[in-house]
Structure formats: C-alpha cells, structure tokens
C-alpha positions in Angstrom: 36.0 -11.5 10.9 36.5 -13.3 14.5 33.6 -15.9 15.3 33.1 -12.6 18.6 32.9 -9.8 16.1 30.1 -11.7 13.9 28.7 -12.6 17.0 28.3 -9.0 18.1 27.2 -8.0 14.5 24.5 -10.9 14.9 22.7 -9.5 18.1 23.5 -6.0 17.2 20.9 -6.3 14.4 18.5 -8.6 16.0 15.1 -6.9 15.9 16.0 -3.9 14.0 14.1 -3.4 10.6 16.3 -2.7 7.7 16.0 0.5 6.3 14.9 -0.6 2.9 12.0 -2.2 5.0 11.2 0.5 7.3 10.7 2.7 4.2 8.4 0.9 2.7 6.0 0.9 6.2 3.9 4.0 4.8 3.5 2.5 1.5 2.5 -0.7 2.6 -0.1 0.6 5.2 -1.8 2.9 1.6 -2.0 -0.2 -0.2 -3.7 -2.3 2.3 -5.8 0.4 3.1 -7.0 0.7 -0.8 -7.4 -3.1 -0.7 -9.5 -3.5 2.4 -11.5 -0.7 0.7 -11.8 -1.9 -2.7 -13.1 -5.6 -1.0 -15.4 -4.1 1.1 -16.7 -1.8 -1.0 -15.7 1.4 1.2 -16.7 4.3 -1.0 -16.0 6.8 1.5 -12.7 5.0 2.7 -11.8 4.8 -0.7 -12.3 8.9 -1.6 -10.1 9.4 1.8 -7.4 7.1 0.6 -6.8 7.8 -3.2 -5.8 11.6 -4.9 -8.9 13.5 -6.5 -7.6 13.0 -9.9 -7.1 9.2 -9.3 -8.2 7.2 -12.6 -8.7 3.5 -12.6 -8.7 1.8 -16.3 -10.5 -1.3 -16.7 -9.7 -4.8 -18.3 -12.0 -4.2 -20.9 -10.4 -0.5 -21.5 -13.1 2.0 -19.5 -11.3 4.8 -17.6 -13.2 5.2 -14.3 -12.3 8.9 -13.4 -13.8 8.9 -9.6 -12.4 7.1 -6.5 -15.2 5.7 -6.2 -16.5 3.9 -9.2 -14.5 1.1 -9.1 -16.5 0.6 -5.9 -19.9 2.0 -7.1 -19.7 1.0 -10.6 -20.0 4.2 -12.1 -17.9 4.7 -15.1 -17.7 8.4 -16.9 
C-alpha cells in the first residue's frame, strides 16, 4: 500500500466508531443503567430497566425473584 493510500485509509476512519463498537452502544447504556440503579438503590428505575421474570441469585445461593429485591432486600 503507497505511504498516500494509507494516508487516505488513516483520515478516512478518523472519528468513525467501528461497527463492533457502535453495536455494543445499546447494551452498554442497559448496563449502566442497572448499575447506577443497583448503587443508588432505584427500585423504580430498576423495575423499568430489567424483564418481569428477571431473577437475581445471591452469593450465598437465595434466588431473588423481583427486580427489586436486590435493591429492597426482599428475597422470596
């Protein structure tokens, strides 16, 4: 490749997100969105962000079966 083609290749690509990377926009945005939730104890953001049948299984083995217990403590 001449030193003008790799130069054109070079600024051709400059500022354009690979496509890999533009795909994973969306799920990067749900899993900060959980996160900030789960830290600030967001019940409500958390039942708007995860599905109805979500289940969370603890450390210790207790299957949380609500969005929100994780955040409320409930476990069923």
């Amino acid at each position: 490749m001449s030193l003008w083609a790799a130069g054109l290749v070079a600024v051709a690509g400059a500022g354009m997100m690979p496509l890999a990377a533009a795909q994973d926009v969306p799920l990067r945005a749900l899993v900060e969105r959980f996160e900030n939730a789960r830290t600030q104890f967001d019940a409500a953001a958390l039942g708007s962000t995860l599905a109805p049948d979500y289940e969370e299984i603890s450390p210790v083995g207790d299957v949380d079966c609500s969005a929100t217990s994780s955040v409320t403590g409930q476990r069923h």
